[in-house]
Structure formats: C-alpha cells, structure tokens
Backbone as a printed PyTorch tensor [residue, N CA C, xyz], in Angstrom:
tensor([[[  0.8470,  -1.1730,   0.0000],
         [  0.0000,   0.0000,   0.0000],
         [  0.8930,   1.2370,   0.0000]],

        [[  0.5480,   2.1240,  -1.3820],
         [  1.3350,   3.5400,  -1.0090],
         [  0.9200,   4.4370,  -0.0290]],

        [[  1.7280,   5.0310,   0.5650],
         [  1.7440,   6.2300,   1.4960],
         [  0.3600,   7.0320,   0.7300]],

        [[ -0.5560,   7.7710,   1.4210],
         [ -1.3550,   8.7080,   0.6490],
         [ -0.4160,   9.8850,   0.5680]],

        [[ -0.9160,  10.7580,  -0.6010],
         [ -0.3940,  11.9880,  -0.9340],
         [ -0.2010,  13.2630,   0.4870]],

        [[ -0.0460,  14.5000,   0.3140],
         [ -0.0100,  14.7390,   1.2360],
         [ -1.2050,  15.6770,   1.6300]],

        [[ -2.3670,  15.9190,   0.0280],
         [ -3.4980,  16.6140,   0.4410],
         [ -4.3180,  15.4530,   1.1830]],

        [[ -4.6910,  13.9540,   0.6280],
         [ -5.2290,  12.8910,   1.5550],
         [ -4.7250,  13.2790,   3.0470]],

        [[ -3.1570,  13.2850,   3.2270],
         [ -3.2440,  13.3420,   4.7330],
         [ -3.7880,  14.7010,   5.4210]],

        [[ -3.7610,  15.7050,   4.5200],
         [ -4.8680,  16.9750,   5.4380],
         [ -5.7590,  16.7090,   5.8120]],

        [[ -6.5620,  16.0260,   4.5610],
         [ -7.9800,  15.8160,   4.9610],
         [ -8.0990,  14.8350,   6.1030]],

        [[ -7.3560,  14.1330,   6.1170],
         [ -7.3830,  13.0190,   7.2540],
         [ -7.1970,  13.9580,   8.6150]],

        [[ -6.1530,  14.4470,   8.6150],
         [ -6.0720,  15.2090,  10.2490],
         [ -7.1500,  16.3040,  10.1670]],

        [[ -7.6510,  16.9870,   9.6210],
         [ -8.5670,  17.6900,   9.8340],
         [-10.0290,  16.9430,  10.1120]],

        [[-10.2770,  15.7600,   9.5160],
         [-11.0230,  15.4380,  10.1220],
         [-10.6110,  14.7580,  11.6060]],

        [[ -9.5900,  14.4620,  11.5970],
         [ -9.2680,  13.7790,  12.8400],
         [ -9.1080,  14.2040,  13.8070]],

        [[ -9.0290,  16.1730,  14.1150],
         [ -9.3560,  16.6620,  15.1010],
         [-10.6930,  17.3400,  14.8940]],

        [[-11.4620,  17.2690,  14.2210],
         [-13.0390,  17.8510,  13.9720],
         [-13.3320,  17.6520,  15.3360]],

        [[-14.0280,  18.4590,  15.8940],
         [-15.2980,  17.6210,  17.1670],
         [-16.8360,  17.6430,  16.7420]],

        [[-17.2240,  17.7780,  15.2730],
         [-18.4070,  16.8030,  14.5110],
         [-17.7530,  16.7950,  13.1960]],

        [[-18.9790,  16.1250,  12.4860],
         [-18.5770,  15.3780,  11.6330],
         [-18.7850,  16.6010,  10.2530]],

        [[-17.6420,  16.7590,   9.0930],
         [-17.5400,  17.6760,   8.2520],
         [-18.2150,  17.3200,   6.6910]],

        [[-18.9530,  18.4880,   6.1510],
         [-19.0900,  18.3370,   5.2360],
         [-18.0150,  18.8310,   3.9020]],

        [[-18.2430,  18.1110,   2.7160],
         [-17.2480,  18.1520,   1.8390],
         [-16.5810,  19.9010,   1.3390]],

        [[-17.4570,  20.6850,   1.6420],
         [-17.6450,  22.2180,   1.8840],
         [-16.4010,  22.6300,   2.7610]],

        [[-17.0450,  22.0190,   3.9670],
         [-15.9160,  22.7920,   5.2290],
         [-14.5960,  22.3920,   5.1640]],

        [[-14.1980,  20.2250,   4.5530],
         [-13.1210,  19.8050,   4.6090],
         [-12.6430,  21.2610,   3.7130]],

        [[-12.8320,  21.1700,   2.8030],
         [-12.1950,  22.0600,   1.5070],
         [-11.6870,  23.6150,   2.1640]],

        [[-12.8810,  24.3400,   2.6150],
         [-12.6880,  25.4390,   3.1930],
         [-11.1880,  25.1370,   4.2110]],

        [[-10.9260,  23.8690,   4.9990],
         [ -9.8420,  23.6760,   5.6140],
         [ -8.5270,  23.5510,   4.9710]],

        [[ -8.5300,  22.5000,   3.6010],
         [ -7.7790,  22.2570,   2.7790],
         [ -6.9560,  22.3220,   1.8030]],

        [[ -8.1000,  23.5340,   1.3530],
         [ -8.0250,  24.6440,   0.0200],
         [ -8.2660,  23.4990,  -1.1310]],

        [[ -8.2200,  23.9840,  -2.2440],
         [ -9.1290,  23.3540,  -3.6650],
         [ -8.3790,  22.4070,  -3.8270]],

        [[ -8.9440,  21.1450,  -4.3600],
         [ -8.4170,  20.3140,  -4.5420],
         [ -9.2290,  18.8260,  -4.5330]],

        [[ -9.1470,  17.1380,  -4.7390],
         [ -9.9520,  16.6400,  -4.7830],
         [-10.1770,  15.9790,  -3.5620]],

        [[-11.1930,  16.2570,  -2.7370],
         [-11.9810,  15.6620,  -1.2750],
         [-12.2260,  15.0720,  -1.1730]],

        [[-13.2220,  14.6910,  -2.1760],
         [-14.0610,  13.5730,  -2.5740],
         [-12.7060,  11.9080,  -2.4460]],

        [[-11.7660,  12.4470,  -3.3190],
         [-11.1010,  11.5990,  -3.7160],
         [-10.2120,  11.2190,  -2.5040]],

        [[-10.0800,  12.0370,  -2.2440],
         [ -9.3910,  11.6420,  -0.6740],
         [ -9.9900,  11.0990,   0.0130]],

        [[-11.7870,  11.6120,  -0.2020],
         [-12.1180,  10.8150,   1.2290],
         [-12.5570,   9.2830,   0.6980]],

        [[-12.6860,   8.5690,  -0.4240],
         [-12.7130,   8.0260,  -0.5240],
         [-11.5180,   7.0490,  -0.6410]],

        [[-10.4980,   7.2360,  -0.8470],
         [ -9.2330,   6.4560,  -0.2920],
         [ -9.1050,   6.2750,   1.2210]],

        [[ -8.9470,   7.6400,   1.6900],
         [ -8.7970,   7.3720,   3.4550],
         [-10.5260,   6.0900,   3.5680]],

        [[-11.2690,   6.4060,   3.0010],
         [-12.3210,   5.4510,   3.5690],
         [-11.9700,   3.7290,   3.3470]],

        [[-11.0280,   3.9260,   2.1450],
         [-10.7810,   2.6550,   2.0050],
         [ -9.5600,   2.1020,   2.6500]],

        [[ -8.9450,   3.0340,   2.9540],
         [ -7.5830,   2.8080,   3.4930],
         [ -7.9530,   2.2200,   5.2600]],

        [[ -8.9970,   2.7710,   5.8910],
         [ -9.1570,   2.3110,   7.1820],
         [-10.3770,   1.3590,   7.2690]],

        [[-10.8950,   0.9700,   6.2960],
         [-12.1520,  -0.6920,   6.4570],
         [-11.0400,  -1.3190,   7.0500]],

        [[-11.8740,  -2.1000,   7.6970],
         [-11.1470,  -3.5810,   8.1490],
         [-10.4520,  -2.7060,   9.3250]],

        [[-10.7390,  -1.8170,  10.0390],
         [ -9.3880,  -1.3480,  11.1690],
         [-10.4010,  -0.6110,  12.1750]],

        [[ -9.5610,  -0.7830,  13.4770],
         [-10.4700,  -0.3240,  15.2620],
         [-11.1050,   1.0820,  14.2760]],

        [[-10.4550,   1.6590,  13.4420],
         [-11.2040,   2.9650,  13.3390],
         [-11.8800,   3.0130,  12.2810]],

        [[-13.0610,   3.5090,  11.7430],
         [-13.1660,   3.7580,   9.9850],
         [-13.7430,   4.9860,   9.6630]],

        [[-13.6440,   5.6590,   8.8880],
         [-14.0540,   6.8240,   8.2130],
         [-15.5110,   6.6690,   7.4040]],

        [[-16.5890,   7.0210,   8.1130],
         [-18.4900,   7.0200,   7.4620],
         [-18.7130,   8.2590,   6.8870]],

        [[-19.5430,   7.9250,   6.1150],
         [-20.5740,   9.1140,   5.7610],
         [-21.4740,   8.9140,   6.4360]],

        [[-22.3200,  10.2540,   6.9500],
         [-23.2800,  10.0960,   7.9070],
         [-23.8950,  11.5160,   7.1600]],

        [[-24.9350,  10.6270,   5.6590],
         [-25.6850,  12.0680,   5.3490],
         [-24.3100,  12.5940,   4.7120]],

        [[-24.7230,  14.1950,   4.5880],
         [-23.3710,  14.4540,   3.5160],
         [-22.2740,  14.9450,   4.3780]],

        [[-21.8440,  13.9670,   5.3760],
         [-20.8270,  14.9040,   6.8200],
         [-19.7900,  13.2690,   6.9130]],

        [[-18.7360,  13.5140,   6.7930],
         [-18.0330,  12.6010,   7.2290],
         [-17.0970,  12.4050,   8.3560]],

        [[-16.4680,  11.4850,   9.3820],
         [-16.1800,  11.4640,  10.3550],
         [-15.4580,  10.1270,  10.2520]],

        [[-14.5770,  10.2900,  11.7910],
         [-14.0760,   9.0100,  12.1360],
         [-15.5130,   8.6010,  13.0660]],

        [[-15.0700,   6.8510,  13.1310],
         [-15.7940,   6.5080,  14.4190],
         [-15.3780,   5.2350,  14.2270]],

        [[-15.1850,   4.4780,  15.6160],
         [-14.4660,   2.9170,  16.4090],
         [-15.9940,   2.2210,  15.5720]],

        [[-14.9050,   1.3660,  14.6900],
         [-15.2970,   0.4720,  13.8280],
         [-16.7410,  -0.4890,  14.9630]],

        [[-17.9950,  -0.9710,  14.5980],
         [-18.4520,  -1.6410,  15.3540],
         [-18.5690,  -2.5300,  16.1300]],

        [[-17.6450,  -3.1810,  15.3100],
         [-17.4330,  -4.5230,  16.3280],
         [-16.3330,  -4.2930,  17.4400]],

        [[-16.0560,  -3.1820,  18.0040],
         [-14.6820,  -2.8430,  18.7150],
         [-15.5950,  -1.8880,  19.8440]],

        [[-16.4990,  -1.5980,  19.5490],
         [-17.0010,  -0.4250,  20.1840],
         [-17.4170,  -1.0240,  21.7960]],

        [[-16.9620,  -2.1820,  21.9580],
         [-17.3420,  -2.8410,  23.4900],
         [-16.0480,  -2.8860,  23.9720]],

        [[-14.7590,  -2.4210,  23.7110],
         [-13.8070,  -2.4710,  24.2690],
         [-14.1790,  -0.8740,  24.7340]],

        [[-14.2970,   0.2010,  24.3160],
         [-14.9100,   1.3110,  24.5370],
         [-15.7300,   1.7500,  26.0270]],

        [[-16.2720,   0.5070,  25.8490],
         [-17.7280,   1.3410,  27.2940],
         [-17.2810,   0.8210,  28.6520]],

        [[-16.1260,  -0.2950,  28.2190],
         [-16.0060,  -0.9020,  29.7430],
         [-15.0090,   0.0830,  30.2150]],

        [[-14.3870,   1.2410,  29.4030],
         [-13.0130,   1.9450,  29.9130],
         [-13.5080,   3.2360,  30.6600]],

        [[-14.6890,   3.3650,  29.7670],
         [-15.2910,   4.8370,  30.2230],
         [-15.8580,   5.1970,  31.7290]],

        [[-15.0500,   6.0900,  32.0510],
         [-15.2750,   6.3430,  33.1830],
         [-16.4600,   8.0050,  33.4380]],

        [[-17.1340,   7.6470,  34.3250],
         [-18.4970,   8.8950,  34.2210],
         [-17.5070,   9.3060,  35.4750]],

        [[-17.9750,  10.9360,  34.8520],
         [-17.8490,  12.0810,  35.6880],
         [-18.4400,  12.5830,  36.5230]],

        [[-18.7160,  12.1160,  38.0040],
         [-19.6810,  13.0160,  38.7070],
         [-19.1400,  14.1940,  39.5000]],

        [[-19.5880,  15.0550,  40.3450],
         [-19.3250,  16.1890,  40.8550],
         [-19.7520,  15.8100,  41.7000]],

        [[-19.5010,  16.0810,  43.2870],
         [-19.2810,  15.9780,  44.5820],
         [-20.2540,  16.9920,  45.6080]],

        [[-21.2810,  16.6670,  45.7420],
         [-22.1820,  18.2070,  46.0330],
         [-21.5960,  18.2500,  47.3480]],

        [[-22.2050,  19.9750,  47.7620],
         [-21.6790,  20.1000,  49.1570],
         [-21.3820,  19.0350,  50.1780]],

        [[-22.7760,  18.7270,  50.6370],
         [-23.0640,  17.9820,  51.6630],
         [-21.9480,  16.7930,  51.7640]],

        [[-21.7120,  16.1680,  50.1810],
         [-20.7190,  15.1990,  50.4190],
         [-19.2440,  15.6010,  50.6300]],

        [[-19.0220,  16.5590,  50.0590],
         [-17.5430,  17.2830,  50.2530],
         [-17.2460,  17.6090,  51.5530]],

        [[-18.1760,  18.1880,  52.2760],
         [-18.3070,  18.6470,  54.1070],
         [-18.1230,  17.1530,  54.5360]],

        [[-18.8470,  15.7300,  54.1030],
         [-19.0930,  14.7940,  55.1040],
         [-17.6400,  14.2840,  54.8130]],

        [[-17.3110,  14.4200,  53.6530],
         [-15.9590,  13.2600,  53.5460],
         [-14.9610,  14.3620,  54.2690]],

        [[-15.4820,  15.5230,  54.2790],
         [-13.6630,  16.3310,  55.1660],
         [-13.6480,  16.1600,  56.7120]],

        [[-15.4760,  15.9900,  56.9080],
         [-14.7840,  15.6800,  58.2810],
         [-14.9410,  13.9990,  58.9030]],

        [[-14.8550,  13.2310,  57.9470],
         [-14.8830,  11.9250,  58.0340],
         [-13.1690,  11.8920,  57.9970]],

        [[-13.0940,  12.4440,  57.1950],
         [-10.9280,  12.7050,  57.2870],
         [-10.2190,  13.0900,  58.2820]],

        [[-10.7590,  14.2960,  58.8660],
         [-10.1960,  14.6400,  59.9450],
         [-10.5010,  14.0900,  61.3120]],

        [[-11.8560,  13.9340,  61.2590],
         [-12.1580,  12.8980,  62.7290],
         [-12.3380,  11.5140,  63.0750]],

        [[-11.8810,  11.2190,  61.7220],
         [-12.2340,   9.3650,  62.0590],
         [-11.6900,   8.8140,  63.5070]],

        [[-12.2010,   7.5900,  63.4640],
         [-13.2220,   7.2390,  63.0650],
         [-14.5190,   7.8740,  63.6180]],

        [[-15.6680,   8.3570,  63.0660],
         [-16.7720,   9.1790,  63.2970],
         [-18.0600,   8.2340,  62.6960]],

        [[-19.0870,   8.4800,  63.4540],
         [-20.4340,   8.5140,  63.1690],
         [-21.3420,   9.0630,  62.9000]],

        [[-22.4520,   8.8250,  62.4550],
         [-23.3770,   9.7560,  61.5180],
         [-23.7700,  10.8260,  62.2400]],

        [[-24.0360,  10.2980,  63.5380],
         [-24.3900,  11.4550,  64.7040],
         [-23.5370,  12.6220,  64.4760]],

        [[-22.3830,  12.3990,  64.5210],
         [-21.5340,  12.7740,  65.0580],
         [-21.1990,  13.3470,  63.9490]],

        [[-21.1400,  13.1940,  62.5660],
         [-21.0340,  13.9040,  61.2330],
         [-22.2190,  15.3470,  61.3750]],

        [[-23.2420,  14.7230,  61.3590],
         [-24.5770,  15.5330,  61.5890],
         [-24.5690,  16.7390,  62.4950]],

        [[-23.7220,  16.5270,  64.0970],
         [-23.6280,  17.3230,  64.9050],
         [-22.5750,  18.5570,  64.2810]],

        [[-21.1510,  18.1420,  63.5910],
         [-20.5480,  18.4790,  63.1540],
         [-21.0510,  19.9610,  62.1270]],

        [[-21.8790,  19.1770,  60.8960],
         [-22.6100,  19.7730,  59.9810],
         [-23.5000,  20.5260,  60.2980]],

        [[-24.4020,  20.4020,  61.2580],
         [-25.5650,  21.0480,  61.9780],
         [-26.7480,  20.8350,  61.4910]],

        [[-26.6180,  19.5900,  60.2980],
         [-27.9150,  19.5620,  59.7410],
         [-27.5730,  17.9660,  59.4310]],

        [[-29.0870,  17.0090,  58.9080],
         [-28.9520,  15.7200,  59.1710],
         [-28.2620,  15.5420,  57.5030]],

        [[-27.7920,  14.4310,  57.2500],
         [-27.1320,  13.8750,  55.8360],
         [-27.9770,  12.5710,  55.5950]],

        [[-28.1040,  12.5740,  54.1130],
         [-28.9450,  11.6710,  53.9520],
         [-28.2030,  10.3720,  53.5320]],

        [[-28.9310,   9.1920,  53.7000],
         [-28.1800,   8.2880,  53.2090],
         [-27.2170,   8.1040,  51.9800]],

        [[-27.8100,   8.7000,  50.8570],
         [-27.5320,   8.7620,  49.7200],
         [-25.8500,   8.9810,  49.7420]],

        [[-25.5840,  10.6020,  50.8590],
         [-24.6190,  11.1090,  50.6080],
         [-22.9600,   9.6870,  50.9690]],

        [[-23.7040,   9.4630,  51.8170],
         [-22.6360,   8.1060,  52.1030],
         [-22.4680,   6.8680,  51.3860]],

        [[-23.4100,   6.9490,  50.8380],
         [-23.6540,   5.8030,  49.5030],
         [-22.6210,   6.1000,  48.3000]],

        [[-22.6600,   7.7920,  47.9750],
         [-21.9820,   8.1750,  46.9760],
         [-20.5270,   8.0590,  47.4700]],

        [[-20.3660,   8.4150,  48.4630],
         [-18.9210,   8.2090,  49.0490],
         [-17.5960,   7.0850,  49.2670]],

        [[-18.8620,   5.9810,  49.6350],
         [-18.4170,   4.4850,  50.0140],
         [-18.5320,   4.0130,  48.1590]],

        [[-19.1330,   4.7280,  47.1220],
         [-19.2420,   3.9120,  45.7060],
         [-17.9610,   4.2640,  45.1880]],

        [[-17.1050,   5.6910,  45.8410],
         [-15.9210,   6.4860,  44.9360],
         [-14.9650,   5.4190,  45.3830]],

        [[-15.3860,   4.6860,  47.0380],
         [-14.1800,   4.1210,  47.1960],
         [-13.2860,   4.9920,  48.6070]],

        [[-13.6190,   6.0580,  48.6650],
         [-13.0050,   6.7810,  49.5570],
         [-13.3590,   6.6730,  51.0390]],

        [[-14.4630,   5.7790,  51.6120],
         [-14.9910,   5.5240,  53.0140],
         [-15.3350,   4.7800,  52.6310]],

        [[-15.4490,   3.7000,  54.4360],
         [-15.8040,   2.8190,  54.7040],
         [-16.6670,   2.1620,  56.0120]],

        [[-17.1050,   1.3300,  56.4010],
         [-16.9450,   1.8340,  57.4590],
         [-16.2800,   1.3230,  58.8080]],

        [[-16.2890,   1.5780,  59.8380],
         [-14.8810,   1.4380,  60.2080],
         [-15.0590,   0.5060,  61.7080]],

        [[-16.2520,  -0.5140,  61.8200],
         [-16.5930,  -0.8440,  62.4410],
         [-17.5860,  -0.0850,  63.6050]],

        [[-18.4240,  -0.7090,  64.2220],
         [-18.9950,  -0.3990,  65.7410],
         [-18.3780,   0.2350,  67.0420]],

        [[-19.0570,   1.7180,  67.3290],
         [-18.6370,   2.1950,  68.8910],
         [-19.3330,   1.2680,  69.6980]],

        [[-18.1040,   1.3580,  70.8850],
         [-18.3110,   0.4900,  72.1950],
         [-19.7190,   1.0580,  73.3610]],

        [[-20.4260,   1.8150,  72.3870],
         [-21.4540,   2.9220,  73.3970],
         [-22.7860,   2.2480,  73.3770]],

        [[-23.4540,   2.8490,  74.0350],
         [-24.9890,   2.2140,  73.6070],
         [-25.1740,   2.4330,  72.5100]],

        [[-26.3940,   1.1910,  72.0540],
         [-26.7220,   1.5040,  70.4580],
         [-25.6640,   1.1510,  69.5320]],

        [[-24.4310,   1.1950,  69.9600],
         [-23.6030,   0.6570,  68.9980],
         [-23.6850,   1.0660,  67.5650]],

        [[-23.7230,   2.7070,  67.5740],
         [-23.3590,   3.1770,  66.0200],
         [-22.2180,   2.5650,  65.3220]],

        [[-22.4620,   2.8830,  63.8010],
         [-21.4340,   2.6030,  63.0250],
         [-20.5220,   3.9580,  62.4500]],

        [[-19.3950,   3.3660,  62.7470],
         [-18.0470,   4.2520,  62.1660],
         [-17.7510,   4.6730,  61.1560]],

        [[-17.4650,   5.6280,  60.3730],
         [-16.5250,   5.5750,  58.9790],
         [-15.4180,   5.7360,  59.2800]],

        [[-14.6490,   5.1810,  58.0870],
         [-13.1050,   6.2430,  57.9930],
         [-12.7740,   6.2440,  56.8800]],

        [[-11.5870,   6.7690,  56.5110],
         [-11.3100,   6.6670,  54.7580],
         [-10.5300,   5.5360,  54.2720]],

        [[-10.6380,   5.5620,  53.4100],
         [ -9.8760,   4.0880,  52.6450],
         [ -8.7070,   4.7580,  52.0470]],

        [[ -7.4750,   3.7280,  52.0600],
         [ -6.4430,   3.9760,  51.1430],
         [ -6.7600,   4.5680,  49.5350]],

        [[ -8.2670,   4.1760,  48.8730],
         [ -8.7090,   5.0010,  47.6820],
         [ -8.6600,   6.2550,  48.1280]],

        [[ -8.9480,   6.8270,  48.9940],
         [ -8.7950,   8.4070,  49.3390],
         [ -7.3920,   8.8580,  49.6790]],

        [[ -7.0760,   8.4020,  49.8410],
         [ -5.6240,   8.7880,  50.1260],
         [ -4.5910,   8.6210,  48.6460]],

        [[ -5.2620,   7.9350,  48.2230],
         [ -4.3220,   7.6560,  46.5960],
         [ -5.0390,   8.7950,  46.0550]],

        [[ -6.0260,   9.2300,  45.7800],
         [ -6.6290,  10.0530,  44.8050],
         [ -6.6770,  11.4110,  45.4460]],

        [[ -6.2070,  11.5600,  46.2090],
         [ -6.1610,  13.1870,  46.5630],
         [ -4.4630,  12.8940,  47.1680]],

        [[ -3.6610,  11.8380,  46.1120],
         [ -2.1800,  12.3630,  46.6590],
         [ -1.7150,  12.5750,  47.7790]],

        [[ -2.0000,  11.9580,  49.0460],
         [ -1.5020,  11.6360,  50.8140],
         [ -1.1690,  10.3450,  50.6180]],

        [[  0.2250,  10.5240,  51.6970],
         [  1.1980,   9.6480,  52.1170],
         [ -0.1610,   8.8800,  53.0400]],

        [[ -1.0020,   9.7280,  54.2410],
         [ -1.2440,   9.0910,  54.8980],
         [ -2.2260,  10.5550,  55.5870]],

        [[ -2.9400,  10.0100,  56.3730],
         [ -4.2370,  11.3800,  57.3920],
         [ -3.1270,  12.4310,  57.4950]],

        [[ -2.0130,  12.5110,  58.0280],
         [ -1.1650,  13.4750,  58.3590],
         [ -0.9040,  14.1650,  57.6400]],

        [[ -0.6880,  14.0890,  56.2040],
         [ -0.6500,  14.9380,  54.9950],
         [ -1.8510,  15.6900,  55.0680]],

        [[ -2.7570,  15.4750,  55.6760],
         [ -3.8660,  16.8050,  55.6610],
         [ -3.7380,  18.0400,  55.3640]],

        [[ -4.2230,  18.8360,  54.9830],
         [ -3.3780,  20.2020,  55.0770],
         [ -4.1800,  20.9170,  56.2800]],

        [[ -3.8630,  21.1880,  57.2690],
         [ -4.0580,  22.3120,  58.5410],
         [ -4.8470,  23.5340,  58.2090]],

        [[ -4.9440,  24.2050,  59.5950],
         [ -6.1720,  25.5200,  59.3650],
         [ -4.5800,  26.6990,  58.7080]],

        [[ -3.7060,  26.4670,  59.1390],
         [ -2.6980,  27.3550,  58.3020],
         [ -2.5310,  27.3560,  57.1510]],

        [[ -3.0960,  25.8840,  56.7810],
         [ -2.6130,  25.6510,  55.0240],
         [ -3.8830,  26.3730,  54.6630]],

        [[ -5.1350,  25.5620,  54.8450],
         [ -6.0080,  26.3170,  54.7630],
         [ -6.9130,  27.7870,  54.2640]],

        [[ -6.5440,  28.9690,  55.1950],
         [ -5.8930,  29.7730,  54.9610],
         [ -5.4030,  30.4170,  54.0230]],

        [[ -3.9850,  29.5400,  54.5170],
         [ -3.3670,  30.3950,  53.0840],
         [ -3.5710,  30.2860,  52.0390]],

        [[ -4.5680,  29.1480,  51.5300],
         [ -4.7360,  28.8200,  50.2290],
         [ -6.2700,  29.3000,  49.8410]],

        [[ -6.7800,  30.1650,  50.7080],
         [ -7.6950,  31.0040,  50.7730],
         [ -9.1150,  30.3510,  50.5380]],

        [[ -8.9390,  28.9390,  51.6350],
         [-10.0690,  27.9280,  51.8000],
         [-11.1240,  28.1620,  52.5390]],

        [[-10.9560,  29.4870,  53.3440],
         [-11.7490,  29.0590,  54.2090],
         [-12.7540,  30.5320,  54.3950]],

        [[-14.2110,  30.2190,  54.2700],
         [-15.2340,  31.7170,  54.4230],
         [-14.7830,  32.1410,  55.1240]],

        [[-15.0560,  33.3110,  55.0720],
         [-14.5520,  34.6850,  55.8810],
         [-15.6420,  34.7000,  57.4740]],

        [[-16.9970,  33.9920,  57.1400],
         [-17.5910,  33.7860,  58.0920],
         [-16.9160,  32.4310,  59.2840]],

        [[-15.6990,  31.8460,  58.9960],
         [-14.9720,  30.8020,  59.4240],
         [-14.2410,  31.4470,  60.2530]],

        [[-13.2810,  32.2420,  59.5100],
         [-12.5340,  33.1040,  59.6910],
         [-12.8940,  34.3350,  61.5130]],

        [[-14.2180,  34.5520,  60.8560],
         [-14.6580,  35.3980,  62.0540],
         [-14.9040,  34.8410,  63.4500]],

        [[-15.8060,  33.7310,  63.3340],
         [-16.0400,  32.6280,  64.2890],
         [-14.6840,  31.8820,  65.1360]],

        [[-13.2860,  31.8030,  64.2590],
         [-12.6950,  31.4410,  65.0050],
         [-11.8670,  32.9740,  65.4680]],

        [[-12.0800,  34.1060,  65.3620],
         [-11.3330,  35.0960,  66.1480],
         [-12.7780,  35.7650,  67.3090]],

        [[-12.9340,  34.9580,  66.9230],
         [-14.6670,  35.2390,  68.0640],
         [-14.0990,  34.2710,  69.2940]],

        [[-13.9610,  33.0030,  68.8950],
         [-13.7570,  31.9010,  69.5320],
         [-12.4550,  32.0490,  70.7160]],

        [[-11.4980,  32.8880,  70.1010],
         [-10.0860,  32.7490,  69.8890],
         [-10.1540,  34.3420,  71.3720]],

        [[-10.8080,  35.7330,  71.3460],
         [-11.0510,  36.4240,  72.1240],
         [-11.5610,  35.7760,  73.3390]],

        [[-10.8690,  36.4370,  74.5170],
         [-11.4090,  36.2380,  75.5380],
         [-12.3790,  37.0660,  75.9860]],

        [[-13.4750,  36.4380,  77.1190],
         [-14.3920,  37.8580,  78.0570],
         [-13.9860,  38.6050,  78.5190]],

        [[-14.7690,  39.9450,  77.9410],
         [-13.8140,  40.9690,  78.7050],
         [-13.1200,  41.9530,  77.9650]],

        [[-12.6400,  41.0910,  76.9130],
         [-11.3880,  42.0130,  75.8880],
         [-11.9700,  42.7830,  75.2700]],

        [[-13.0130,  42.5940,  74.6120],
         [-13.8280,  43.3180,  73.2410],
         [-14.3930,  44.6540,  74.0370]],

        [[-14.1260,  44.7010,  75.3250],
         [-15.0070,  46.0560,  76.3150],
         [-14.6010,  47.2080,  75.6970]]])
C-alpha cells in the first residue's frame, strides 16, 4: 500500500481533530481546492477492516471505532460526577475525625445527611466503614480508605493540610474566619 499523498493526509487530520462530523464544503474550506471527494474516498478505504473507519453520515463525514470494537470502549469509560456540598463537608470531616459517626457527622454539619450522601462516598471508594462504637446503640463508624488517600495524593491522614494551610490557600469563608477570632477572644477584651 502507497503512502497517501499529502493533500489525503490533510484531509485526514482535519477530520481527525473535527469535534463533529464535516461536510465536503468545510473539509475544503480547511484544505483549500483540490480533490476531497477523492481523498475521502481512499482514506475510507484505506481504514475498512481497522479499530477505526471513516463514514458518511448524510453528507458529513467522520471518524468513528469500527463496530465490532465499540465494546472495548464502554467498559473503559469512566463517568464524571461532581461531589455536592453535603458530600464534600461529610468526607472532610470523616478525614479529619475518624473514626466518626453519623451522629456525630450531623452534629458536626448542623444539619442531618442523607443516606444517599454516604452511599456516593463508600461507591468512589473513599470511606468505609470502620466498624462499631463500644457505646450504647452501637453506632457505626466511617473512615477513609487507602482510595482516598491515593486520589487526593496523601502519604497518609497526616498529609492533611491544617487551618494554616487552609488559609493560606484562601479555603476558608470569611464567616470561618470570624467565628474562630470570636472563639479565639477572651471575656472581657472586646469592652
């Protein structure tokens, strides 16, 4: 098989960074004059039979993972979720106070957490839970798992970063901020 020319390989990388699929119009407008058609019908023939192939879809052409390959695809893909408050508050202070209980998360937070939020937590991998207090009732514990500690880059709990790091990295509301120089004054002083 010869090398394609070197207008075939434009058209090829231009479609190959497209993010949709181009019509014979736009390749050109990318390419400047010349034959498209003909290109795209070589590159189409040049990749049958391979993980990738070049379709027409309508008058727009594109790459896309040949079909029978497209199941190596879905098992890799990883979904993106986002971390809502409630869970970001429960896992920081599941970090800093382990081992802790829901109570005791809740008291923390000042408001109750719903199951869900610990569900999402224990699915990332990052808590667990960390056995039974010796108290009445015998709540259950969390703490974090070595997955949390790999994915936010700690040696170990001690790598935490402190109310200094904190701070300085300009983490913390200003209503935080106030509460602990509230906290921090003695009776008497503010007279």
């Amino acid at each position: 098989m010869t090398p394609p020319d070197d207008f075939t390989r434009a058209v090829e990388a231009v479609l190959f960074a497209a993010e949709d699929p181009m019509s014979v119009d736009s390749l050109r407008a990318h390419v400047g004059e010349g034959d498209v058609r003909g290109a795209l019908d070589r590159l189409a023939a040049d990749y049958a039979g391979r993980g990738i192939n070049l379709v027409r879809r309508g008058d727009r052409w594109h790459f896309q993972t040949a079909g029978d390959m497209a199941h190596f695809l879905r098992r890799s893909r990883e979904e993106v979720r986002r971390l809502s408050r409630a869970a970001i508050e429960t896992l920081a202070i599941i970090a800093y106070h382990e081992p802790v209980t829901r109570a005791e998360i809740e008291a923390i937070r000042g408001v109750q957490i719903s199951k869900g939020t610990l569900d999402v937590l224990m699915d990332a991998g990052w808590i667990r839970p960390g056995g039974r207090r010796e108290v009445p009732g015998r709540p259950l514990t969390f703490v974090t798992t070595q997955g949390f500690l790999a994915h936010f880059g700690l040696a170990s709990r001690r790598d935490l970063p402190g109310m200094d790091d904190l701070r300085a990295a300009g983490l913390l509301d200003p209503i935080d901020l106030a509460m602990e120089e509230l906290a921090v004054e003695k009776p008497g002083e503010g007279d």
